[in-house]
Z-matrix of the N, CA and C atoms (Angstrom, degrees):
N
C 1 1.439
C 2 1.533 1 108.14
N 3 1.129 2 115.80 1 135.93
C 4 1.748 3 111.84 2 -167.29
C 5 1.897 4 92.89 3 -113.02
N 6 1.541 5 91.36 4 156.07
C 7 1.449 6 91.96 5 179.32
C 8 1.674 7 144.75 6 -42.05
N 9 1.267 8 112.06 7 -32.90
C 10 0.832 9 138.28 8 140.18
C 11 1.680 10 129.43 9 -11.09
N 12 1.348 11 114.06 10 -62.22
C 13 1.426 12 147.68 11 -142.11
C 14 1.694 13 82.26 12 -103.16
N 15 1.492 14 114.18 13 -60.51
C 16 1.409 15 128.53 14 -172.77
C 17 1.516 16 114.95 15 -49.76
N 18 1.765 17 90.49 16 -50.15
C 19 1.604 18 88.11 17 173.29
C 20 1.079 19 116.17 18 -53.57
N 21 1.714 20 133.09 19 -64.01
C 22 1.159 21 136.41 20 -178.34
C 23 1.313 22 136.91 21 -26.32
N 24 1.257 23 106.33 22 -42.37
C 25 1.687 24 135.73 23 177.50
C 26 1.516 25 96.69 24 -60.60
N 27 1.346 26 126.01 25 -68.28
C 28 1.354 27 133.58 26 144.86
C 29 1.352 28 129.51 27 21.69
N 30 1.678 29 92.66 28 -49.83
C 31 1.693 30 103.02 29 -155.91
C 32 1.572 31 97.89 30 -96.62
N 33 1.852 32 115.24 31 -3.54
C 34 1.488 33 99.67 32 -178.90
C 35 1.380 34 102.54 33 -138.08
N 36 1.508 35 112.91 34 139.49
C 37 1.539 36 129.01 35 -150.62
C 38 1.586 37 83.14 36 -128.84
N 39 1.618 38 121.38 37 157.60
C 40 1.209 39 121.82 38 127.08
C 41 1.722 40 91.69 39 -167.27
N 42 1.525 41 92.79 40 146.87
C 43 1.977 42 96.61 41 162.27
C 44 1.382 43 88.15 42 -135.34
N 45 1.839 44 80.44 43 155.07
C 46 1.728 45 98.41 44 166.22
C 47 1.285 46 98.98 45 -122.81
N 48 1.574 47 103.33 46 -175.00
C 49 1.559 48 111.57 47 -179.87
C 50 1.540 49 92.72 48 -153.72
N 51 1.465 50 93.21 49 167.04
C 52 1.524 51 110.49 50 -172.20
C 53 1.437 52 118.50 51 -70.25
N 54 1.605 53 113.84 52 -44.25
C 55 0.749 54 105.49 53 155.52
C 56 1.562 55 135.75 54 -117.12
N 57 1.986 56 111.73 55 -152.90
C 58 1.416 57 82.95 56 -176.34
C 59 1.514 58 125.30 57 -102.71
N 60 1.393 59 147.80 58 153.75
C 61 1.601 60 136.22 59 159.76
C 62 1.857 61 82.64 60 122.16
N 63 1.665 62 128.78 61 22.47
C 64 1.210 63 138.53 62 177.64
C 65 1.417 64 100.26 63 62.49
N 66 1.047 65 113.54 64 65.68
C 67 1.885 66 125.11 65 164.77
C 68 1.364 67 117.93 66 -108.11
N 69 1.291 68 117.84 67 173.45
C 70 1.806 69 116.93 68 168.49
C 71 1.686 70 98.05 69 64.10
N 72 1.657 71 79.75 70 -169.07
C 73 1.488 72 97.92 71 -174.11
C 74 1.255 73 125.02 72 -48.87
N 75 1.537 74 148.23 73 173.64
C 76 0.916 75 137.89 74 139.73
C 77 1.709 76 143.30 75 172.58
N 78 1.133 77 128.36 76 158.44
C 79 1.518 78 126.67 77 -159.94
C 80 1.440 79 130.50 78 -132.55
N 81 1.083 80 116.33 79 144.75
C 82 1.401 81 132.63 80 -176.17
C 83 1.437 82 109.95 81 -80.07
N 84 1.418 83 109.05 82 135.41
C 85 1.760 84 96.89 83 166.68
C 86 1.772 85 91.15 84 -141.21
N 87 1.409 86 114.49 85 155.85
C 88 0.976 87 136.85 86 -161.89
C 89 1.750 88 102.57 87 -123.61
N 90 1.196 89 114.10 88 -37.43
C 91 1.495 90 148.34 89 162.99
C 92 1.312 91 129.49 90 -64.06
N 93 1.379 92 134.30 91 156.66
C 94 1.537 93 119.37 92 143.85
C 95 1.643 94 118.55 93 -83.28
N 96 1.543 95 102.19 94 141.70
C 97 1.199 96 134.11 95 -173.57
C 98 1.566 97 121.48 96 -82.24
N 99 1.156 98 133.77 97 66.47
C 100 1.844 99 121.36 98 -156.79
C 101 1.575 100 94.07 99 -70.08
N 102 1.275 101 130.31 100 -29.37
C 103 1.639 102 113.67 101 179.60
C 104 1.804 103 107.26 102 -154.70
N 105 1.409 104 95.68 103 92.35
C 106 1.317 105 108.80 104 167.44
C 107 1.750 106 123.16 105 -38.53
N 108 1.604 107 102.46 106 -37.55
C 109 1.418 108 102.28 107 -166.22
C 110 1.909 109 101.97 108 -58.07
N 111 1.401 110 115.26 109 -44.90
C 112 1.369 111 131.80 110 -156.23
C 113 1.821 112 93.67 111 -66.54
N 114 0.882 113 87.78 112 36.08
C 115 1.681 114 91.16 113 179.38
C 116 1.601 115 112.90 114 -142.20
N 117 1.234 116 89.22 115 9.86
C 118 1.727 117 104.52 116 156.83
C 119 2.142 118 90.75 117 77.65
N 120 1.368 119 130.41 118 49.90
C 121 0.767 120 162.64 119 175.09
C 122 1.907 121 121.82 120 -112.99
N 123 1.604 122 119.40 121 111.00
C 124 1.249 123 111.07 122 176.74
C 125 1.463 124 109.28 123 -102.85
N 126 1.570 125 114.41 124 -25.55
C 127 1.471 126 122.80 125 166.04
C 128 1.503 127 121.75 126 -120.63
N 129 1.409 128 98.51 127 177.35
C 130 1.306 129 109.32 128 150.67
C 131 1.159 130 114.00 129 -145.70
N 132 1.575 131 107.90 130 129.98
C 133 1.952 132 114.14 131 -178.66
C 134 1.094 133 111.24 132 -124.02
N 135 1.264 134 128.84 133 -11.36
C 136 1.498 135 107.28 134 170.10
C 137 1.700 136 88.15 135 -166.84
N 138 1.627 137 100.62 136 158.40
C 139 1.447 138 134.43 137 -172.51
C 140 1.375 139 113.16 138 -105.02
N 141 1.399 140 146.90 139 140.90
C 142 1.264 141 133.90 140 114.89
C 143 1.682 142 130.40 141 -98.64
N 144 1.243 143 132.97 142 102.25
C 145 1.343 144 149.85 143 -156.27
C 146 2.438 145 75.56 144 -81.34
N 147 1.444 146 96.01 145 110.01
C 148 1.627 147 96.94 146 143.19
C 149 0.826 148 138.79 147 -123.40
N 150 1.635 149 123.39 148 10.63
C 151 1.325 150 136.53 149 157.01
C 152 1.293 151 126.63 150 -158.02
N 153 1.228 152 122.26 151 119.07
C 154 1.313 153 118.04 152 169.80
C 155 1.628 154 102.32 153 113.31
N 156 1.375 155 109.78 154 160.85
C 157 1.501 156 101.35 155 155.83
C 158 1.324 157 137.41 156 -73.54
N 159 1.624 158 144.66 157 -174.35
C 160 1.301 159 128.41 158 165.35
C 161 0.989 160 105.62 159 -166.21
N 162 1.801 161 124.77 160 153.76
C 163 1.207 162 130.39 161 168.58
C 164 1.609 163 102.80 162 -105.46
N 165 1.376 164 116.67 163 139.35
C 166 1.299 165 120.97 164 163.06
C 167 1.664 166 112.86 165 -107.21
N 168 1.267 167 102.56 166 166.88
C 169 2.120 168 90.27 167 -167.29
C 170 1.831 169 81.51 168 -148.41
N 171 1.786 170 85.54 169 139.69
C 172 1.533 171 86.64 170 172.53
C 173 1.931 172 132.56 171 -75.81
N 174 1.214 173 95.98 172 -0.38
C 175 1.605 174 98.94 173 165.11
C 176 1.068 175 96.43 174 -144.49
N 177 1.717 176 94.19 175 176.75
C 178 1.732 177 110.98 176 -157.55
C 179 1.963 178 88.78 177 -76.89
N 180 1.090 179 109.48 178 -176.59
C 181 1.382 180 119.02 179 -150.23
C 182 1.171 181 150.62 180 43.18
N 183 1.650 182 113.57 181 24.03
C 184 1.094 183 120.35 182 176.85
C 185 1.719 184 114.84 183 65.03
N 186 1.486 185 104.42 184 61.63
C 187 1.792 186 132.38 185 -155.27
C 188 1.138 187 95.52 186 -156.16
N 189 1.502 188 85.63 187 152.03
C 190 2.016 189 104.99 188 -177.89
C 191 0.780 190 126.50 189 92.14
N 192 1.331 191 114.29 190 -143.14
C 193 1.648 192 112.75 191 -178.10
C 194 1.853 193 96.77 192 -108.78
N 195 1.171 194 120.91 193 155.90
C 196 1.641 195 152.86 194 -150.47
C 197 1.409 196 91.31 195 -119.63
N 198 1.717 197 99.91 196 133.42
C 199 1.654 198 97.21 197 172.21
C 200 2.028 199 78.07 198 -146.57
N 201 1.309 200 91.59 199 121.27
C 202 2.018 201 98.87 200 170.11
C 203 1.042 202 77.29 201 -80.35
N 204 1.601 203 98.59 202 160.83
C 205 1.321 204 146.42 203 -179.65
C 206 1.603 205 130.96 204 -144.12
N 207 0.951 206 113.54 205 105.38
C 208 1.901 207 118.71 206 -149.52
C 209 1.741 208 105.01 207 -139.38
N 210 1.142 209 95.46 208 135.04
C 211 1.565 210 108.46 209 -164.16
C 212 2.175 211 87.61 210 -73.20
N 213 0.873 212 101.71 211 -24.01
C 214 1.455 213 116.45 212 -177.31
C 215 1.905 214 109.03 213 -47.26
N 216 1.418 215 108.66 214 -43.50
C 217 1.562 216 130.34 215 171.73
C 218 0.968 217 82.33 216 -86.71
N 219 1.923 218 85.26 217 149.17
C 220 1.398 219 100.26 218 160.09
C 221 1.595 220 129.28 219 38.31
N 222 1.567 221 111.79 220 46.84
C 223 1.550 222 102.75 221 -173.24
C 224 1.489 223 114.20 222 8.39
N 225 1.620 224 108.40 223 54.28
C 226 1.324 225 109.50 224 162.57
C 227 1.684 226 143.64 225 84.62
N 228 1.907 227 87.90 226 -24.65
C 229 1.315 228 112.10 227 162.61
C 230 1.208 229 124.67 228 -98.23
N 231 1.275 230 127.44 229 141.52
C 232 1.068 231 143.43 230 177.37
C 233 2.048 232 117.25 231 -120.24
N 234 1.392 233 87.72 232 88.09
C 235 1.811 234 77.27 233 -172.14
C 236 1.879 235 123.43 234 -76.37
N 237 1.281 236 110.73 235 9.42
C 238 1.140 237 108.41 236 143.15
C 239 1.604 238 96.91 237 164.84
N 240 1.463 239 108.41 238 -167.49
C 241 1.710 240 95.64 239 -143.37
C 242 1.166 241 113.68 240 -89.24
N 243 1.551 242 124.68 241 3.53
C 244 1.182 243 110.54 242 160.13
C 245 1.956 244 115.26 243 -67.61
N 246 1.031 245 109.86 244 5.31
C 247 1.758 246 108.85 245 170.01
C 248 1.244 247 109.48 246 -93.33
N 249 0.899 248 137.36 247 -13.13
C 250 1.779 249 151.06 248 -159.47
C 251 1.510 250 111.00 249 -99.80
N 252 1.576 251 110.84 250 -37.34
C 253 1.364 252 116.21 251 -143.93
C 254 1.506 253 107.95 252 177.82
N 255 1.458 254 122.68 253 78.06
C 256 1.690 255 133.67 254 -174.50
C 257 1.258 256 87.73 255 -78.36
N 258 1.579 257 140.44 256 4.16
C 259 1.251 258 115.18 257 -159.39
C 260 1.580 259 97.31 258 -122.48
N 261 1.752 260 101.89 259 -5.48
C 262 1.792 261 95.04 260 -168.63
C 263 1.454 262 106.60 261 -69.82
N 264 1.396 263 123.36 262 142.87
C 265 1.396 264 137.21 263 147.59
C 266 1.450 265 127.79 264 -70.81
N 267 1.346 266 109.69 265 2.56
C 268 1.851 267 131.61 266 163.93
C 269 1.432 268 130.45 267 -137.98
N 270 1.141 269 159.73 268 112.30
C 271 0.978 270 123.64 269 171.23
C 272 1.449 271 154.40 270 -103.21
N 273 1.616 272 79.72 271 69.94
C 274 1.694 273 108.34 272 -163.06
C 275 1.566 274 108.86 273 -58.45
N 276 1.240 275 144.26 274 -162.79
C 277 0.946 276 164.35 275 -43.78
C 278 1.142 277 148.62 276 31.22
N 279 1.599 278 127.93 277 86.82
C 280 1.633 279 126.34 278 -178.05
C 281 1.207 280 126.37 279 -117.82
N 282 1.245 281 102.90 280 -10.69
C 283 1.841 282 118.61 281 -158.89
C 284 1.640 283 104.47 282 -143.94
N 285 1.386 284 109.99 283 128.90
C 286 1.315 285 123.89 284 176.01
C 287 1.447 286 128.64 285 -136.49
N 288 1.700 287 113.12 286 117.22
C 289 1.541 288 96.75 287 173.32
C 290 1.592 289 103.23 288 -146.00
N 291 1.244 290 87.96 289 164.90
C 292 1.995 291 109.64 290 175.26
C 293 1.136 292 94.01 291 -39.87
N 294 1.546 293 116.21 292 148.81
C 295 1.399 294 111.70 293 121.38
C 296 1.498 295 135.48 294 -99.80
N 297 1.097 296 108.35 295 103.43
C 298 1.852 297 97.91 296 -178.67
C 299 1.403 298 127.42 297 -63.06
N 300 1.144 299 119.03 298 156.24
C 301 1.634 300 111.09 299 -169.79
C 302 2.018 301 91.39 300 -102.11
């Protein structure tokens, strides 16, 4: 990976946690995520987006229903998913990726 590449990665932050108000377990990805659960994960309740934009997807593979995620809301936090998504009918979380511009 050349410097360059490194920086970039850089520019997109997000952790979740297990539970919600940033409690329980939880992890950073710098990356996209195709299945959060496989990370020794039974939920997801809340987000903090610290860089970059993001799509979250309610099952693992990047499926379901789509909730963006933008440091722009909510200075970025989301303490659980009714901040994310008044419209979800679950409040899954399994799947996570960048969005690149």
């Amino acid at each position: 990976m050349n410097p360059q590449q490194m920086e970039q990665m850089g520019q997109f932050r997000i952790t979740v946690w297990e539970e919600e108000n940033f409690q329980g377990k939880r992890c950073e990805f710098i990356l996209e995520c195709q299945n959060i659960m496989e990370r020794g994960f039974r939920k997801i309740r809340s987000i903090k987006v610290e860089n970059g934009p993001w799509v979250a997807y309610q099952f693992p593979g990047y499926r379901g229903y789509q909730y963006i995620l933008e440091r722009d809301r909510h200075q970025g936090e989301y303490r659980n998913y009714m901040e994310y998504s008044t419209q979800a009918h679950t409040n899954q979380v399994q799947s996570i990726r960048r969005i690149q511009h």
